[in-house]
N, C-alpha and C positions, 0 to 999 in steps of 0.2 A: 526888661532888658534882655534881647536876644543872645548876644553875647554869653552873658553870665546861665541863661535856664539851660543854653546847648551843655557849657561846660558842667552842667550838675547832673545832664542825662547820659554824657559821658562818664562821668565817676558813676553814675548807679550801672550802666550797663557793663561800664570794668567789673564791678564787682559783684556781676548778675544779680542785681535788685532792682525792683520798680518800685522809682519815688516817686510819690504827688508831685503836680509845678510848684516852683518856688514862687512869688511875686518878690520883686525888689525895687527899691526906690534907690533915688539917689545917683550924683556920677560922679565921672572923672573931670579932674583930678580930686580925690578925696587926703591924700595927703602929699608934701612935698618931694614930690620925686619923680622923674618923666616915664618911671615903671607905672604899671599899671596896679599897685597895691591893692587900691579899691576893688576892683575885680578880683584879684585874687581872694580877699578879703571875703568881701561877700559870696564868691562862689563855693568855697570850704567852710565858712558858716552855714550859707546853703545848703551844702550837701549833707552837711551833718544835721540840720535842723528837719528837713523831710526823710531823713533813714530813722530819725526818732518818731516822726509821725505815720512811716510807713510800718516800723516796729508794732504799730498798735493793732496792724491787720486790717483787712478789707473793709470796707464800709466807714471809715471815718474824712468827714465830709470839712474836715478843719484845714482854712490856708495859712499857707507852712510862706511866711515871709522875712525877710529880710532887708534892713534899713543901712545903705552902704556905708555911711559915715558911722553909723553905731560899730559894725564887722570891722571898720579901719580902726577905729578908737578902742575897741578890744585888742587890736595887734600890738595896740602901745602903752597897754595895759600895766606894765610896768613902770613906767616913765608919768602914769598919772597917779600911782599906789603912792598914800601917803600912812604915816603913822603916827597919831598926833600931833597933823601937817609938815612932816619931817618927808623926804623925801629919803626913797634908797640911793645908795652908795654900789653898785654894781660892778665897777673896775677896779681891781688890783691897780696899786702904784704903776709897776713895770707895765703892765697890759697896754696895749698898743701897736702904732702902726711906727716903725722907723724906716727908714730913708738907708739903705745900701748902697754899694759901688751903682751897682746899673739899675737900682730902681727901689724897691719897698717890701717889705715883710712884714707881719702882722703877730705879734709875741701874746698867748694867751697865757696867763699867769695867775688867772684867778683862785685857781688852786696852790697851794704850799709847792707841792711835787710838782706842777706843772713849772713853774717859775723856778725853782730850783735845778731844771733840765734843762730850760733855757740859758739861765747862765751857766752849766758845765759845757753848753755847747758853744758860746761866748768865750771859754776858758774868764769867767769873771768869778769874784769871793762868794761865798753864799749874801755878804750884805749890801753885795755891789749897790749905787742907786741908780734913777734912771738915765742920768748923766752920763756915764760909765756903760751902758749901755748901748746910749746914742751911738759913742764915739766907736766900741763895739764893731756895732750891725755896718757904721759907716763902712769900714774893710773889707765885708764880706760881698760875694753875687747870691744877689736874693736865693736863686734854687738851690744854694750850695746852703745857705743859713737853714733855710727851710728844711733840707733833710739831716741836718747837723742836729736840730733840734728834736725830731723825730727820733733818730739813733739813740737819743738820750731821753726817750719815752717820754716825751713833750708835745708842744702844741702852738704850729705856726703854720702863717700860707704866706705864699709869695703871691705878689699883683701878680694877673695874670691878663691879658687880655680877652675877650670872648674867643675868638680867632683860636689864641694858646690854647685854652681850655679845647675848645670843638678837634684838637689836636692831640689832645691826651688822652688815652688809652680806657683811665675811669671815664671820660667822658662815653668812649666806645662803649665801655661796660653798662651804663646808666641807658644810655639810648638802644641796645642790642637787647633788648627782653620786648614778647608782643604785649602790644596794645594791654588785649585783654589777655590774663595767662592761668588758668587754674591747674591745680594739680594736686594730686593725692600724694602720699610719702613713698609710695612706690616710683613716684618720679614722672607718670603718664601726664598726658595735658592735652586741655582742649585750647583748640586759639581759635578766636572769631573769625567768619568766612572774609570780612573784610577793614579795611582799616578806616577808621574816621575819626575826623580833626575837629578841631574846635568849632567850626559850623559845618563838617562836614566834608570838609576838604582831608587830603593825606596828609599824614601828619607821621614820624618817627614811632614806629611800630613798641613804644612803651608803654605799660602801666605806669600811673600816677600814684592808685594805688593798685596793688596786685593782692588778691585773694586766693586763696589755695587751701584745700581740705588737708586738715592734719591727721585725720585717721579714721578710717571707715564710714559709715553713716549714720554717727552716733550724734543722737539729737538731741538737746535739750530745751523744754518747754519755757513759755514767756512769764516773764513776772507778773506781779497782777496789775490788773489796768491801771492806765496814770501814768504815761509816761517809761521811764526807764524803773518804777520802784519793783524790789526784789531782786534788782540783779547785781551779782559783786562783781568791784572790778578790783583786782592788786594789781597797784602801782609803784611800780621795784624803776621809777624814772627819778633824776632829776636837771635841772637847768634846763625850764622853759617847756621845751618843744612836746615830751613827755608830762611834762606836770601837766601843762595844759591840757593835753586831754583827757585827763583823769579830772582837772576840774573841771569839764564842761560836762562829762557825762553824770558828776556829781550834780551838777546845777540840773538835770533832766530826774533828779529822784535817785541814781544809784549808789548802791553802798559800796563806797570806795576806801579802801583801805591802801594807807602809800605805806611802804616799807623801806627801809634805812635802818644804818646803823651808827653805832656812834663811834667808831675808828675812822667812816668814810665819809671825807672833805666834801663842805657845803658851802653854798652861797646864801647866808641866813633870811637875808632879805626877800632874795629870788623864792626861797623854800616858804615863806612864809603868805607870798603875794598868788601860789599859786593853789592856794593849799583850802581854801574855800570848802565849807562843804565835805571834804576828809576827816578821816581818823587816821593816827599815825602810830605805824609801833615799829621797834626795833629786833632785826632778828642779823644774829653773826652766821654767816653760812659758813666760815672756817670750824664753828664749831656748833652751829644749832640747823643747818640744812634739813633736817626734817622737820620742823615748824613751818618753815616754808611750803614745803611739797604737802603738810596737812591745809591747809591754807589752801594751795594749788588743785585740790582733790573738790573743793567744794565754791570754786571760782567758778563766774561766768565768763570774766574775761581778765586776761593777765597783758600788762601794757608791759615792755621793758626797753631801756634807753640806754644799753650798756653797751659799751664798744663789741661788734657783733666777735661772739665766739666766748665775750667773757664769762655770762651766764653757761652756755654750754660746756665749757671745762667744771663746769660747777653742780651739772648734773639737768641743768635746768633750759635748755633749746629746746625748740620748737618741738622735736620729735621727742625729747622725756616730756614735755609737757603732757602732749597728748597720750602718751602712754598714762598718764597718772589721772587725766581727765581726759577722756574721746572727746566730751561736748564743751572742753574751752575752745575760746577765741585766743587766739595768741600774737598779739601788734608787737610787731618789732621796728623801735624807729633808730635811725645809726644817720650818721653823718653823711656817708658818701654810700652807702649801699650795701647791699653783701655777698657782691660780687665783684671782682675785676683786681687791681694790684694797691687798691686801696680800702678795697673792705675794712678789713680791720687797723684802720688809722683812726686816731682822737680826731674828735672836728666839733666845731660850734659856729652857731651860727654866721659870725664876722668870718670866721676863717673862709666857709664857705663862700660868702659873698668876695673877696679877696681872689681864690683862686677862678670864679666862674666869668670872671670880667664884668660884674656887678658895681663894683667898685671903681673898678678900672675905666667904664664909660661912665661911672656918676663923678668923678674927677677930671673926666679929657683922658686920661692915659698919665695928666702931669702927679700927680697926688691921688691917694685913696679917697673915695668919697662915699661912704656906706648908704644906705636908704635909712630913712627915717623913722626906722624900728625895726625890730626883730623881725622882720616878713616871714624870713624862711623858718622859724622855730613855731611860730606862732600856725601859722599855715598849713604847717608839717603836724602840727600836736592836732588840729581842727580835721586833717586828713586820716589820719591814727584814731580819732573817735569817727568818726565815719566808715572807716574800714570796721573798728569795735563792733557796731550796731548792725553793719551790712552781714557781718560775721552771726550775728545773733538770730537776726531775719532768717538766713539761709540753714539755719538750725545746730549753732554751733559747729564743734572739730574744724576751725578753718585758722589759717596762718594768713596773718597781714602783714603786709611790709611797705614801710614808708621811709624817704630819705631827704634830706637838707639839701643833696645835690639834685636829686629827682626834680626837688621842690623849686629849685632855682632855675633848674630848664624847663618848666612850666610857666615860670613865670618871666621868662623873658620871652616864651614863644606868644605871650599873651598880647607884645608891640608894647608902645608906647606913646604916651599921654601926647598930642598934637601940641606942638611950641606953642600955634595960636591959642589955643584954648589954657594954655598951663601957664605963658609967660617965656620968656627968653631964657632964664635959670630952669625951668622944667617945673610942673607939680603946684599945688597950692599951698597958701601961706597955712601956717599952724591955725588950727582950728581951734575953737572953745569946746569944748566938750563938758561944761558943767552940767547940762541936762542928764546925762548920761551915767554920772555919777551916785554913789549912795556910799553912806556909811555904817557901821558896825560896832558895836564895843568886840573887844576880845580879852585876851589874858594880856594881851602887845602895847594896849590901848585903842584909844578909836582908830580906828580902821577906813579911809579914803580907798574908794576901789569902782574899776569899771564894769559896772553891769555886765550880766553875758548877754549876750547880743541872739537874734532871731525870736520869734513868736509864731506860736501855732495855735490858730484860732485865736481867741482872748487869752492863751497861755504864755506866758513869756517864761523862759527858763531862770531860776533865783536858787542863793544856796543857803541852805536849813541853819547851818552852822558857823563860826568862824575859826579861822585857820588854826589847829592845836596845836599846840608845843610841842617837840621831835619827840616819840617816844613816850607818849603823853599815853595810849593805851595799850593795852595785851594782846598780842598779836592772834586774835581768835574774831573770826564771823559775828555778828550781832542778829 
C-alpha cells in the first residue's frame, strides 16, 4: 500500500533513520469511521515495527509487515480487554459530553480531582450528580465552561469545528515547527533542504515526530541481538497513550520498568490492560527523587506522559535527564505540545478529538461523534515507541516529542474513507476480531487481550509476562 510505506519513510527520514519497507495488507475502511484509522494504524505500527528491525543493524534480510485490521484491532485494545470476561469500566459517572447554551463541552472526570474542578467550576456540591450537571453546563457558552474548568485545574474541551481549531493559535503552534527539526541543547538546528508530504507533495512544514540530541555525542551501544533485549525503558506514563509504548516496546524484549506512586490517581483497568510485559514499582518524588535519577542513570530510554513542565519542576526535563545520562532517549508525550498558549494544559484523548473538529465532523457539527477508539492515544503511544528506538538507532542522547494534537492533524490530513466504499454513515461495521485475540492467567485472573500487532520475518512481537500489581516490585534494574 503506497500510501501507508510513503508515510513510514517520512517518520524514518524525520527522525534521520533508514528503515527496511514495511509490507502491509489489508484496507479501508478497517473500522467504523470516514477517518482513515486504518492507515493510521498500520502506519505507526509500521513505523515502529521496522525502527525495531532496523535497530538490529545492517545486514538483516527479515520483512518487517504489517496486517491492517490487526494495527486497527490494537487501537481498540481496550474495549476488547477482558478479565474473567468482564469487560472494563473506563468512564467516570460525570465524564462526558453535555449540551450548553450554543453548543457542547466535554467534562473529563475520571480522576477524583479532575471531577471535583469541574463542579467548582459549575459552582455545583462536591456530590452533585449527573443531572445537576446537565442542567449546569445547559447555562453556560461552551468556551466560557471550557476555561472555567481549566481555572480550577480540570479537564474540558469545547466542540470545536476543524475551521475553529485551524484558527486557534495552538493550532498555529502544532503546525509552525519544520518537517524535519533536530537540535542539540544549545538550541542550533538542522532543517531539511526541502519539505515533503505524504506522497510527496508539500505538506505544513511539522514533525510528526521530532528528534533532537539532548547532549553532546554521547552514545550508547545495542543490547544483545533479538530484538530490543538488554535495553531499559522507565515508564513514569499513565492513560493510554504513554502506557502503550512502553508496552509495545516490552512486547519487542525490553526491560521496561513503569513507575507510579501510590498518592497519584489511576485508572485501574486502564493501568492494568497496558501493563503487559512490565514491572511496576513505586517511587514518591516529594520525598525519594533520588531513586528515580539512580534509575535514570542506568536507563536506555525514559518515556514520560506528564503534563509538560511537571517532571521538570521536579528536577527531571529533558535537559536534567541528559545531564544524568548523555546516552538516554527521552520521549515526551503531552496533550497539545510544548509549545504555544496550551503547552501546559491537561488533555486526553476525547478532549482532543472535541477541540480538533473530530468530533465535530463525526456528528455533522449537530452533536459530538468521537471515532471508534482511542486513535489519537494509541497512535500517539505507537509514535513515542518509534521515536524510542529511532532515538537508540542514532546512538542515544536524543529528545522525542509527540502530541495528541500533532496526532490528530495527521490524521485528518490523511482524507477520508470514500462514502462509496464505507457506506452513507462513513467506515465499516464492527469487526470480529476473535483471531486476534489470546489469553493469560495473571494475579487479575485470566486475562482477554489483543495481541501486538506487526511481524518481522517469522517474529511476531509477544509479552513474557502478565500485567503486575502497582508496586508489586523494588524500583531497582534487573
Amino acid at each position: 500500500m503506497a500510501q501507508i510505506e510513503a508515510l513510514v519513510r517520512r517518520l524514518g527520514a524525520e527522525a534521520g533513520v533508514d528503515l527496511p519497507a514495511v509490507q502491509t495488507s489489508g484496507a479501508e475502511p478497517a473500522l467504523p469511521s470516514a477517518f482513515r484509522i486504518g492507515t493510521a494504524a498500520a502506519a505507526s505500527v509500521g513505523a515502529l515495527t521496522a525502527a525495531v528491525a532496523a535497530y538490529q543493524g545492517p545486514g538483516l534480510d527479515a520483512q518487517v509487515s504489517v496486517d491492517m485490521r490487526h494495527a486497527a484491532a490494537a487501537f481498540r485494545s481496550e474495549r476488547a480487554f477482558r478479565i474473567d470476561g468482564r469487560p472494563l469500566n473506563l468512564w467516570a459517572p460525570l465524564s462526558g459530553d453535555y449540551r450548553t447554551a450554543d453548543g457542547w463541552v466535554r467534562l473529563h472526570c475520571n480522576f477524583d480531582h479532575h471531577r471535583d474542578a469541574a463542579l467548582r467550576a459549575l459552582s455545583l456540591p462536591a456530590d452533585a450528580g449527573r443531572d445537576e450537571v446537565v442542567e449546569a453546563c445547559a447555562r453556560w457558552v461552551a468556551l466560557e465552561l471550557e476555561e472555567a474548568v481549566i481555572r480550577e485545574a480540570g479537564c474540558a474541551a469545547a466542540m470545536r469545528s476543524r475551521s475553529e481549531w485551524r484558527d486557534h493559535p495552538q493550532w498555529a503552534a502544532i503546525d509552525d515547527t519544520p518537517l524535519v527539526r533536530v537540535t542539540d541543547l544549545s538550541g542550533a538546528s538542522r532543517r531539511s533542504s526541502g519539505r515533503v508530504g505524504l506522497l510527496g507533495t508539500a505538506i505544513e512544514d511539522t514533525p510528526l515526530v521530532r528528534v533532537t540530541d539532548l547532549a553532546g555525542d554521547g552514545r550508547r551501544g545495542r543490547g544483545p541481538a533479538g530484538l530490543l533485549g538488554g535495553v531499559r525503558v522507565l515508564d513514569l506514563t499513565r492513560v493510554i497513550a504513554g502506557p502503550v509504548a512502553g508496552r509495545i516496546l516490552a512486547a519487542y524484549g525490553a526491560d521496561v520498568l513503569r513507575v507510579g506512586a501510590a498518592h497519584v490517581p489511576e485508572v485501574p483497568g486502564a493501568v492494568i490492560e497496558t501493563a503487559f510485559g512490565k514491572r511496576s514499582c513505586h517511587i514518591d518524588l516529594r520525598s525519594d527523587a533520588d531513586r528515580l535519577a539512580d534509575l535514570v542513570r542506568e536507563a536506555d530510554v525514559v518515556i514520560q506522559a506528564y503534563r509538560p513542565g511537571s517532571l521538570a519542576s521536579r528536577g527531571f526535563g529533558p535537559r536534567a535527564l541528559g545531564r544524568l545520562n548523555p546516552s538516554v532517549v527521552a520521549v515526551d508525550i503531552s496533550a497539545y505540545g510544548s509549545r504555544g498558549p496550551w503547552a501546559d494544559r491537561r488533555g486526553f484523548d476525547s478532549l482532543v478529538q472535541m477541540v480538533s473538529g473530530i468530533a465535530h465532523e463525526g456528528g455533522d457539527g449537530a452533536i459530538p461523534q468521537p471515532l471508534p477508539c482511542q486513535a489519537l492515544d494509541h497512535a500517539t503511544g505507537y509514535l513515542g515507541a518509534f521515536g524510542a528506538v529511532a532515538g537508540l538507532i542514532r546512538g542515544g542522547g536524543a529528545h522525542v516529542e509527540v502530541s495528541l494534537a500533532r496526532t490528530a492533524k495527521w490524521l485528518d490530513e490523511l482524507g477520508r474513507v470514500p462514502a462509496s466504499s464505507s457506506g452513507p454513515s462513513g467506515g465499516a461495521p464492527e469487526a470480529d476480531d476473535e483471531d486476534l485475540l489470546a489469553t493469560m492467567d495473571s494475579a487479575f485472573g485470566v486475562l482477554t487481550y489483543v495481541r501486538p500487532p506487526g511481524r518481522i520475518g517469522e517474529v511476531e512481537p509477544s509479552w513474557s509476562s502478565p500485567p503486575p500489581r502497582e508496586g508489586e516490585h523494588p524500583a531497582a534494574w534487573w
